[in-house]
C-alpha positions in Angstrom: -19.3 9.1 -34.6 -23.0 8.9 -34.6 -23.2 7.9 -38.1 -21.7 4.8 -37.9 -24.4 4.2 -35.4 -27.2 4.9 -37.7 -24.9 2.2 -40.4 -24.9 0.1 -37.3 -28.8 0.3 -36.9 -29.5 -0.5 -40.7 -27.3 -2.7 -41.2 -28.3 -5.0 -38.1 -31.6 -4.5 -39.6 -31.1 -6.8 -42.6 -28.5 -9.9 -41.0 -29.2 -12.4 -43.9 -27.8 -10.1 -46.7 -24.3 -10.4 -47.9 -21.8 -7.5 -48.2 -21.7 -6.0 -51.8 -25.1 -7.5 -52.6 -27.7 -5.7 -53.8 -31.5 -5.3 -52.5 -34.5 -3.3 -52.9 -35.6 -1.1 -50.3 -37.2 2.2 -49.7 -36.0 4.9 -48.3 -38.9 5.9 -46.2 -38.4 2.1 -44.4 -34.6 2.8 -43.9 -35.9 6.3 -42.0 -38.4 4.5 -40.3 -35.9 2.1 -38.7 -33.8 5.3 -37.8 -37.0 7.2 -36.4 -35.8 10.2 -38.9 -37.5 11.9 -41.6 -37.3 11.3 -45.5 -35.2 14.1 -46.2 -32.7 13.4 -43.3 -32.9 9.4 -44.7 -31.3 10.8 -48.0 -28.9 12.8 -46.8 -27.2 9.8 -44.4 -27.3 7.8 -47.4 -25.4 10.2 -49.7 -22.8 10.5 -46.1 -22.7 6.7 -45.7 -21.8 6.2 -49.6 -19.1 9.0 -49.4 -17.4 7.2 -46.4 -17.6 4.2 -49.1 -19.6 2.2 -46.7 -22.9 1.4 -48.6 -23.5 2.0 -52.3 -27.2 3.5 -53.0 -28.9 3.7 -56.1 -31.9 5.7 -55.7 -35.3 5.5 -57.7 -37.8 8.5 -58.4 -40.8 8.8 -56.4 -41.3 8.7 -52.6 -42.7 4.9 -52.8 -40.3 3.1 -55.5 -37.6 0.7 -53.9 -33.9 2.2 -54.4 -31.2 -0.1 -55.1 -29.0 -0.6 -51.4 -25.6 -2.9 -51.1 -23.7 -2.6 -48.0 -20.2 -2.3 -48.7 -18.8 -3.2 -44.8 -20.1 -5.5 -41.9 -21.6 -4.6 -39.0 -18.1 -6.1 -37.2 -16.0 -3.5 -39.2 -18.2 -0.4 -38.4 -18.2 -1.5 -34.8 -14.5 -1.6 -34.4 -13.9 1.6 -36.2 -16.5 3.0 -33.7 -14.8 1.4 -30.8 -11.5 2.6 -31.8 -12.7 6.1 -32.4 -14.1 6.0 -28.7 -10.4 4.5 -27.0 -8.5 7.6 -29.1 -10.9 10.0 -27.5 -9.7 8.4 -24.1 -12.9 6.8 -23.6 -12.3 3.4 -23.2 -15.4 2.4 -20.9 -17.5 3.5 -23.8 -15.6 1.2 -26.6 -15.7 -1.8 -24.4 -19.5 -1.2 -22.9 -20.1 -1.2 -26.9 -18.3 -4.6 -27.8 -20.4 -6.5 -24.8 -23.6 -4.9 -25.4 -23.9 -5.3 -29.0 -24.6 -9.0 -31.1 -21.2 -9.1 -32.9 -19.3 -8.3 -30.1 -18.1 -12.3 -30.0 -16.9 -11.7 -33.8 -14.9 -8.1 -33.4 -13.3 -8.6 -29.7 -10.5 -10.5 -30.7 -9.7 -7.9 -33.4 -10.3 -4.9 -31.3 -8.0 -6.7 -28.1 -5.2 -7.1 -30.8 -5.8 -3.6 -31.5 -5.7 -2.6 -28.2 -2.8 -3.7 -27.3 -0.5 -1.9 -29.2 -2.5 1.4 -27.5 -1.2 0.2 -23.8 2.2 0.0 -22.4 5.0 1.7 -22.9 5.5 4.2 -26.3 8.5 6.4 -27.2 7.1 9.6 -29.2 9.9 11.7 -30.9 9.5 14.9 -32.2 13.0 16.3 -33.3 15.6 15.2 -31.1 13.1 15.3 -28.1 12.1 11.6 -27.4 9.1 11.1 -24.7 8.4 8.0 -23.0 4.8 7.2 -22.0 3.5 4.3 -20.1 0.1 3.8 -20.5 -2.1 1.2 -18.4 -5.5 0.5 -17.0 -7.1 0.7 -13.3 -9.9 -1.1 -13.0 -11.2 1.2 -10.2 -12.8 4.4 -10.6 -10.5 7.4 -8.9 -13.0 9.7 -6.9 -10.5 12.0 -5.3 -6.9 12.1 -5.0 -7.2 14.2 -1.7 -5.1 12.2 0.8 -7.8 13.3 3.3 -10.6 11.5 1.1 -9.6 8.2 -0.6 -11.1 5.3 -0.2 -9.5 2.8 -2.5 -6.4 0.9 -3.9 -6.1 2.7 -7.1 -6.7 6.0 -5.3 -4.4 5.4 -2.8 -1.6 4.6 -5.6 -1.6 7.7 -7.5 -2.0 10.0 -4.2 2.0 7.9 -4.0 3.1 9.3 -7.1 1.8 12.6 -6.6 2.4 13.3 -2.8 5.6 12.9 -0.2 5.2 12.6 3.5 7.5 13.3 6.0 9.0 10.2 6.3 8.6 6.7 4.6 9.0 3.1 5.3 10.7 0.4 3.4 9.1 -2.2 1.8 9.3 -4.7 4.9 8.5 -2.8 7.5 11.1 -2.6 9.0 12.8 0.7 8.7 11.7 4.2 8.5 13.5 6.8 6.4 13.8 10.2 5.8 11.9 12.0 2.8 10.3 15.7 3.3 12.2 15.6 6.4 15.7 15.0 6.4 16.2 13.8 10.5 14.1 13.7 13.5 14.0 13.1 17.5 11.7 12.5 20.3 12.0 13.3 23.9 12.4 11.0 26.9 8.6 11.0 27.4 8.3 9.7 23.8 5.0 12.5 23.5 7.3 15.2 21.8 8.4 14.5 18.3 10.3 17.4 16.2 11.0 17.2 12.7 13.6 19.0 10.4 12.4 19.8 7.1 14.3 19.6 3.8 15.1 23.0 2.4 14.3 23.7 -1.7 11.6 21.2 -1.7 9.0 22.1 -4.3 5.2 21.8 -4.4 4.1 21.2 -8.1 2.4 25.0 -8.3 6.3 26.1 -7.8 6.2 27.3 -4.1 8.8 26.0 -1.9 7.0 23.8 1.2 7.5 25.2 4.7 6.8 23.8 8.1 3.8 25.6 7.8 2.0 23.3 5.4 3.2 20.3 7.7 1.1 22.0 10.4 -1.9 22.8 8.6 -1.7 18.8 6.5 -2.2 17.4 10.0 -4.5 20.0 11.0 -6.8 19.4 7.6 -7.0 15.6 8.0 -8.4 16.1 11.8 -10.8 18.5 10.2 -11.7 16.8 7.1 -11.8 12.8 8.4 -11.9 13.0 12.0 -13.2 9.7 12.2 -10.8 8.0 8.7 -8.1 5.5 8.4 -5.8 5.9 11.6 -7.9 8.8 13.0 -6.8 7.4 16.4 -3.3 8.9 15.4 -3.9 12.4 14.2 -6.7 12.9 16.7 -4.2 12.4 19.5 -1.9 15.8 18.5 -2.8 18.5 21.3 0.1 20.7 19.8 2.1 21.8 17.1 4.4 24.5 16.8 6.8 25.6 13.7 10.1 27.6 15.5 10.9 28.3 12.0 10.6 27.3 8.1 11.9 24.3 8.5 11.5 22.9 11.8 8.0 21.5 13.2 7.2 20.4 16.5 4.7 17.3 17.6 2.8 17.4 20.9 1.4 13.7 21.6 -1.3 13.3 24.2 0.5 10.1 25.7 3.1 7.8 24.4 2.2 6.4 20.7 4.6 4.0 19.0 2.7 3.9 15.7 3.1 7.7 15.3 6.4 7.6 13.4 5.0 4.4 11.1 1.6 6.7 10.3 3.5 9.7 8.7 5.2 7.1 6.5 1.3 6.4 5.4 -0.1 8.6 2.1 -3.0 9.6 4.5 -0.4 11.7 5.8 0.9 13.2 2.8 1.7 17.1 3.0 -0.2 19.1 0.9 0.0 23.2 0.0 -2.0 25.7 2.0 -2.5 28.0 -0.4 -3.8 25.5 -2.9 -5.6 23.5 -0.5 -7.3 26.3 0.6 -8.5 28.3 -2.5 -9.4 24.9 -4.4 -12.0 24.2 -1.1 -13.4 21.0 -1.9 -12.1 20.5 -5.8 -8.3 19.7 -4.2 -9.6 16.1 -5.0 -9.7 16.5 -8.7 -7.0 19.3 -8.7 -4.3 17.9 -6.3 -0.8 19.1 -5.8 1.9 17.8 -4.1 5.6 17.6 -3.8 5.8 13.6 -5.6 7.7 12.4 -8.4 4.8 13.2 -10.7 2.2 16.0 -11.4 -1.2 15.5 -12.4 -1.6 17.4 -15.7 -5.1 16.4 -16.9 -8.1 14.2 -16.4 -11.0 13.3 -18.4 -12.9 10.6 -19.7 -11.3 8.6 -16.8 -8.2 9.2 -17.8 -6.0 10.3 -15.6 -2.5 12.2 -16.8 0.6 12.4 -15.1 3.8 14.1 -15.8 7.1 13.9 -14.8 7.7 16.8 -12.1 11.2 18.0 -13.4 11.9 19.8 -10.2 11.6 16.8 -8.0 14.1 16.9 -5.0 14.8 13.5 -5.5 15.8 13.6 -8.8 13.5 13.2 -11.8 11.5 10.3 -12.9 12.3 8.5 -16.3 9.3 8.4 -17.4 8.0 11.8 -19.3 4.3 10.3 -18.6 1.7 8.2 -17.2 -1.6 7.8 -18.3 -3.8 5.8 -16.0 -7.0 4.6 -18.0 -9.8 3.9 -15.2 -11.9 0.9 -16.5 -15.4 -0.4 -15.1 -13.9 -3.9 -13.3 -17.1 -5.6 -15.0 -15.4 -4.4 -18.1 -11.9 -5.8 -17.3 -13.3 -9.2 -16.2 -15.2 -9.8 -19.6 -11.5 -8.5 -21.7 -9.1 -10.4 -19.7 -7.2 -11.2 -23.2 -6.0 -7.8 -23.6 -4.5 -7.6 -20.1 -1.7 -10.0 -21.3 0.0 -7.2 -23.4 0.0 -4.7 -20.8 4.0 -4.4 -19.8 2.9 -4.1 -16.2 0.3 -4.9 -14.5 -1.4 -5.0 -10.7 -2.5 -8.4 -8.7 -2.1 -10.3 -12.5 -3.4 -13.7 -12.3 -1.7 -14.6 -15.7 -2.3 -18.3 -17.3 0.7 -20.3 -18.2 1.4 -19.8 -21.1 1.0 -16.2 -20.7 3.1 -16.5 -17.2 5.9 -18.1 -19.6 6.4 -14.1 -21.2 6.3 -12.4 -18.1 8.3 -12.1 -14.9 6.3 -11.6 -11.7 7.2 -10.4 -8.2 5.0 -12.0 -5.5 4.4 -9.3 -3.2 5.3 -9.1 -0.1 1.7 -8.1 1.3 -2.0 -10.1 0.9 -5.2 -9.5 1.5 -6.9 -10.9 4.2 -10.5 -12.2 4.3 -12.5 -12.5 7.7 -16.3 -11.8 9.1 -16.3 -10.0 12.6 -19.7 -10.9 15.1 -21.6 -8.0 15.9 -22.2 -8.5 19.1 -23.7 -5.4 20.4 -27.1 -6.8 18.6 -29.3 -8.8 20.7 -30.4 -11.8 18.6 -29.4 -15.2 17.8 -25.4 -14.5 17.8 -25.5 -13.2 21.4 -26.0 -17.3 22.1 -22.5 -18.6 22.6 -23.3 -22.0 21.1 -25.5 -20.5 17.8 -22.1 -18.3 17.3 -19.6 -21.3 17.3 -22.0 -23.6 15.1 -22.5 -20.7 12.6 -18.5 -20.3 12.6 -18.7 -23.9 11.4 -20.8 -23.5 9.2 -18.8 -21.1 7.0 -17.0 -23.7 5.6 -13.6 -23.0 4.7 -13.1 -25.8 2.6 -16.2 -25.1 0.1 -15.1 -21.4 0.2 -11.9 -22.3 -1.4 -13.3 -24.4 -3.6 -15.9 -22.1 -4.8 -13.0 -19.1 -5.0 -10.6 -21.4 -6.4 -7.0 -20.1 -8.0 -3.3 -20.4 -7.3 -3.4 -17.3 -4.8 -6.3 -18.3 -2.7 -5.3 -19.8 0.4 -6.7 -20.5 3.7 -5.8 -18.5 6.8 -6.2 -18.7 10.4 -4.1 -15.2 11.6 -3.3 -11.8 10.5 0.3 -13.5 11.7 0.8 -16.7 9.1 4.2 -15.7 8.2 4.7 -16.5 12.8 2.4 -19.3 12.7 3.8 -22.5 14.3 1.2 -24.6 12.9 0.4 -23.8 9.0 -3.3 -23.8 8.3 -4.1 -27.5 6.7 -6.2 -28.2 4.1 -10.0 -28.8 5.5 -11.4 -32.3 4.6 -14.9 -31.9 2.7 -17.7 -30.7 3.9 -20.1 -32.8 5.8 -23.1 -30.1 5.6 -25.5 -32.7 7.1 -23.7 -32.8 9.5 -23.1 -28.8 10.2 -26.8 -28.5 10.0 -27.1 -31.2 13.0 -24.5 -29.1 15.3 -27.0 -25.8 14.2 -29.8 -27.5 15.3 -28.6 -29.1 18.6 -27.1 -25.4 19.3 -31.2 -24.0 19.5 -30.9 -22.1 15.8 -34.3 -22.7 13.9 -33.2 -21.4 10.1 -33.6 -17.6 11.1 -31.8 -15.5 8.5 -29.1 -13.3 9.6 -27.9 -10.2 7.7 -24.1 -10.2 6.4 -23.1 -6.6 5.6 -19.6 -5.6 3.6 -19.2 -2.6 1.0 -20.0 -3.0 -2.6 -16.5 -4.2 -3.7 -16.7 -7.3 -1.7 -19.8 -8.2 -3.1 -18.7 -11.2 -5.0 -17.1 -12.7 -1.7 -20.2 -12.2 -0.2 -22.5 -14.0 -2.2 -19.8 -16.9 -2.5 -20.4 -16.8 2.0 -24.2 -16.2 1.3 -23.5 -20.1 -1.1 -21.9 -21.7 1.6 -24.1 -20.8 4.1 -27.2 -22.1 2.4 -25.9 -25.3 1.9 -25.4 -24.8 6.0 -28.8 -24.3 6.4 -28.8 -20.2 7.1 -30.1 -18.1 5.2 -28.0 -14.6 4.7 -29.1 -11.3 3.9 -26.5 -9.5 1.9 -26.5 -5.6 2.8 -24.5 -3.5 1.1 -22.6 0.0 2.9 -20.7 2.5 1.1 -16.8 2.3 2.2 -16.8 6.2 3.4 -20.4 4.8 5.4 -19.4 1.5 6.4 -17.5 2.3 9.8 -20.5 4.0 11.4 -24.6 3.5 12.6 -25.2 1.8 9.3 -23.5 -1.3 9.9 -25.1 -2.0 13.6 -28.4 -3.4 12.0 -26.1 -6.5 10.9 -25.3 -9.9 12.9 -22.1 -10.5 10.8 -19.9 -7.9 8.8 -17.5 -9.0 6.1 -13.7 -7.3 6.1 -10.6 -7.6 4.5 -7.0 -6.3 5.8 -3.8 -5.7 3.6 -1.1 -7.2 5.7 2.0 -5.5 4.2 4.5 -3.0 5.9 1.3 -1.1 7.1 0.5 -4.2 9.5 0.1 -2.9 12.8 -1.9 0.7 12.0 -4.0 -1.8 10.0 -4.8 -4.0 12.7 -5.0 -1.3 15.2 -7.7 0.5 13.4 -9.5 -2.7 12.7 -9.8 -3.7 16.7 -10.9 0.2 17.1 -13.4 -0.5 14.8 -14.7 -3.8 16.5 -14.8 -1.9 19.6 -17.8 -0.3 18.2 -19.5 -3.6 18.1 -18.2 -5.0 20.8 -19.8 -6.3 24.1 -18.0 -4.3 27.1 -16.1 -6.8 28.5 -14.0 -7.2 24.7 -14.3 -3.2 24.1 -12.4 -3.2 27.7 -9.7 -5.9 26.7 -9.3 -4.3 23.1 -8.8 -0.6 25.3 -6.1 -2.3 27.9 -4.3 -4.5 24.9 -4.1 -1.1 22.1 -2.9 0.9 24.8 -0.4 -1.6 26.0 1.0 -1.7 22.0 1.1 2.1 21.6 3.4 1.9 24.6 5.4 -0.8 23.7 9.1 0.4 22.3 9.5 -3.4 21.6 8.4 -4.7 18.2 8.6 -8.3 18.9 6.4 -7.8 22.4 4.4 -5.8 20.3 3.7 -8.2 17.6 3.0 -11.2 21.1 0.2 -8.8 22.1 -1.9 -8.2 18.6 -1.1 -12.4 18.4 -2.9 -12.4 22.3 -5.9 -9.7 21.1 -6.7 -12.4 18.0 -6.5 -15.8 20.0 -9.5 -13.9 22.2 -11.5 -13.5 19.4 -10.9 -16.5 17.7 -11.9 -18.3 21.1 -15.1 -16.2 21.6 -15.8 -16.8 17.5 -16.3 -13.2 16.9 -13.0 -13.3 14.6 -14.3 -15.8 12.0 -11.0 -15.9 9.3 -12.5 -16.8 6.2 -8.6 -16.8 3.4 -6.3 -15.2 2.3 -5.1 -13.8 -2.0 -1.3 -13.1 -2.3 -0.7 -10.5 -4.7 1.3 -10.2 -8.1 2.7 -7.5 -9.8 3.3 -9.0 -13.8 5.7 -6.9 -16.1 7.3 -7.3 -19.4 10.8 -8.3 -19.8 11.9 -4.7 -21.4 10.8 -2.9 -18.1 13.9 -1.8 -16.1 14.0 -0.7 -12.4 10.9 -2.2 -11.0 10.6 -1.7 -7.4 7.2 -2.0 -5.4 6.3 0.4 -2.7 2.9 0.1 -0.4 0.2 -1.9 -1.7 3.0 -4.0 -3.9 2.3 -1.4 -6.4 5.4 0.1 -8.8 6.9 3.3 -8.2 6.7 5.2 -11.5 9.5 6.8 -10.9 12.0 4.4 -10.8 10.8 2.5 -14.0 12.5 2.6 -17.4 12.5 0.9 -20.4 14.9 -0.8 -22.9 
């Protein structure tokens, strides 16, 4: 309400008087401090004492002093304004308002106890009708929920509740299982796959889904992202053919073995024709799919989903979910409201909040580690500059500077197969590094590190422990939907991260693809023989020897520079029933339920 702004303004504007005390003022210097005229001045103060927030006794005459007492603090009228913004599903705007303003310190706690009976679960009833709402906050902004367009983790979990593919994986990996299609078969050349379609499936906009919309999903993506995640895959389909409404047939242009394991992913979720087609490029913000859930509305960052009732897997618990997107600066400064959020995503809870909550360690981490690029000529194509600055990226200091009880080091996208566990690193000896650097013929050149803007904070933390090295770095910043192509090239060293999870091998094929891009020809040759030899490989064990052969190469050659590693927790209240995670570790709405 912008009137409580205006009280806001006044009332900042005299900080050493006391509520109901009473001063002299006139009411041309409380419209100059709003930048309003006289007449306007009057008429907010008659509003103001009718909301019972000042009490104003005016005086005749344009230049007498009026009586003024303020009636509530600045602290009240900025939580009533803050509250007003989070019921008009603006929560950005309540907490940007706390941290900007001087009394924020004063009125967090009280709006963070308010808060916190907004998220989580709620039961409305209206007549015998009871619905059950879980509400929660992202702190991620959701550009698109077009499976053919997201970029990120909080994207990629609501394209899961609102999409099926034709298969899926279980949550190790291990097994893939029917969904949109019900069986499946390739031939001996392992190039034709065929697919048999459930029948009665729904799409959200009530058509039934055909094989048709199989074809033309897989047809999109080539179209849409022919070089995104796992383009290698999709790009490799010469042919497709539907026989009939519920049959489709897969032409590979050689043997793949991650084919099956990338129509389990949600980048290959099946989407509707029709809709895709008339929506054009607002699918994004308008998707529909075949999932658990619907998306019935979005604004303010909100996003609203529903229970789809006609889901052929039976319907969700929940009535609905209301994902509140929040600025992560915003989420890092209000960490005491997270705690009474029933679930919530990688939680790094304290202990005596930990003591209220049970937590599932996931089953996946992310994976920190800086690739060479090697395809520039500079200081990194010296063999001996490239092993000293591996040094100096010292492990040890990173750790310390990260700090926290999932934070480890890591040596290989493999540690749950590692024979020797990483050990801790003794402490730094940076003279010492700077010696090696030296003797190795590096003068102090700077040297550009490039990563997207959400790894930023790592960055600067590598950019730290350089410094103390001796090397100056250059942070440069790329766009995620930018970062695999040209713009990258300019930089010596390039900062990644990798979810190992049931996902492991797409993920680690479509990293190596992306090295090759950097690569000197001799590596881009051995990546080329050693891909090929995986994608051929009906053997999951000989598989897994050959990614473990493709990293020792690196690691030898110190282009693969592993930096650590952050397991991942999913936190939930004690009155959640039927948690189970799917990809990413996140929860499947649908199975959740409440007591």
């Amino acid at each position: 309400m912008k009137i409580r702004r205006h009280y806001l303004t006044i009332r900042r504007a005299f900080p050493n008087i006391q509520e109901h005390s009473p001063f002299e003022v006139t009411t041309q210097e409380l419209a100059n401090l709003l930048d309003c005229t006289h007449r306007n001045m009057v008429l907010l103060l008659k509003r103001m004492q009718q909301e019972e927030w000042l009490v104003w006794e005016p005086k005749r005459g344009r230049g007498n002093r009026s009586s003024l007492s303020f009636l509530l603090s600045k602290e009240q009228v900025a939580l009533q304004e803050a509250q007003e913004m989070m019921q008009k599903q603006d929560l950005n705007a309540a907490l940007a308002l706390l941290q900007q303003n001087e009394e924020s310190p004063l009125v967090r706690d009280k709006f963070q106890e308010w808060l916190s009976g907004q998220f989580g679960f709620h039961s409305e009833v209206q007549g015998k009708r009871r619905t059950d709402i879980l509400r929660f906050p992202l702190p991620q902004a959701i550009y698109s929920l077009d499976p053919a367009a997201i970029h990120y983790t909080g994207e990629s979990h609501l394209v899961n509740q609102l999409y099926d593919g034709l298969v899926r994986i279980d949550p190790r990996g291990e097994q893939i299982l029917p969904q949109l299609a019900h069986a499946w078969e390739v031939d001996a050349t392992r190039t034709r796959w065929t697919f048999y379609l459930r029948k009665g499936v729904l799409f959200h906009h009530g058509r039934e889904l055909d094989s048709s919309d199989v074809k033309y999903s897989l047809e999109r993506l080539n179209q849409l992202a022919p070089l995104g995640l796992y383009s290698w895959v999709y790009s490799a389909i010469v042919a497709m053919d539907t026989p009939d409404d519920t049959t489709i047939r897969i032409q590979l242009a050689e043997p793949n073995e991650a084919f099956l394991a990338f129509l389990t992913t949600n980048r290959a979720s099946i989407v509707p024709q029709d809709a895709c087609t008339a929506a054009g490029e607002q699918f994004g913000s308008k998707p529909i799919g075949t999932g658990p859930f619907r998306l019935a509305g979005n604004e303010q960052g909100v996003w609203i989903l529903e229970a789809f009732a006609a889901y052929f897997q039976g319907r969700a618990f929940l009535d609905r979910v209301e994902v509140w997107t929040v600025a992560e600066e915003a989420t890092r400064e209000n960490q005491a409201e997270l705690q009474s959020f029933q679930i919530m995503h990688n939680a790094r809870l304290s202990d005596m909040a930990a003591e209220r909550w049970q937590q599932v360690r996931q089953s996946g981490m992310t994976c920190k580690f800086i690739t060479v690029n090697e395809q520039k000529k500079g200081l990194l194509a010296n063999p001996a500059i490239m092993a000293a600055v591996d040094k100096a990226i010292e492990r040890s200091e990173l750790l310390k500077l990260l700090s926290g009880d999932v934070i480890e080091g890591v040596n290989s996208f493999w540690p749950d197969l590692e024979e020797n566990p990483l050990q801790q690193h003794a402490e730094a000896d940076f003279e010492m590094i700077k010696r090696e650097l030296a003797s190795s013929g590096y003068r102090g050149e700077s040297l550009v590190l490039a990563t997207i803007p959400q790894y930023a904070a790592d960055a600067e933390i590598i950019r730290q422990v350089c410094e103390r090295s001796g090397i100056p770095l250059d942070i440069s910043l790329i766009p995620a939907e930018q970062f695999k192509g040209s713009a990258r090239m300019s930089a010596d060293l390039l900062l990644f991260a990798i979810m190992l999870d049931e996902h492991r091998e797409l993920r680690l094929i479509d990293l190596y693809k992306s090295m090759q891009q950097h690569a000197l020809p001799d590596v881009h040759d051995m990546l080329e023989q050693s891909i090929r030899a995986i994608l051929s490989e009906t053997d999951r064990s000989l598989r897994t020897n050959r990614f473990i052969d493709i990293e020792d190469r690196l690691k030898a050659r110190h282009s693969l520079l592993f930096l650590y590693r952050k397991h991942l927790k999913t936190a939930f209240h004690p009155s959640v029933r039927g948690i189970s995670l799917e990809s990413l570790g996140w929860v499947r709405f649908r199975d959740i339920w409440f007591t």
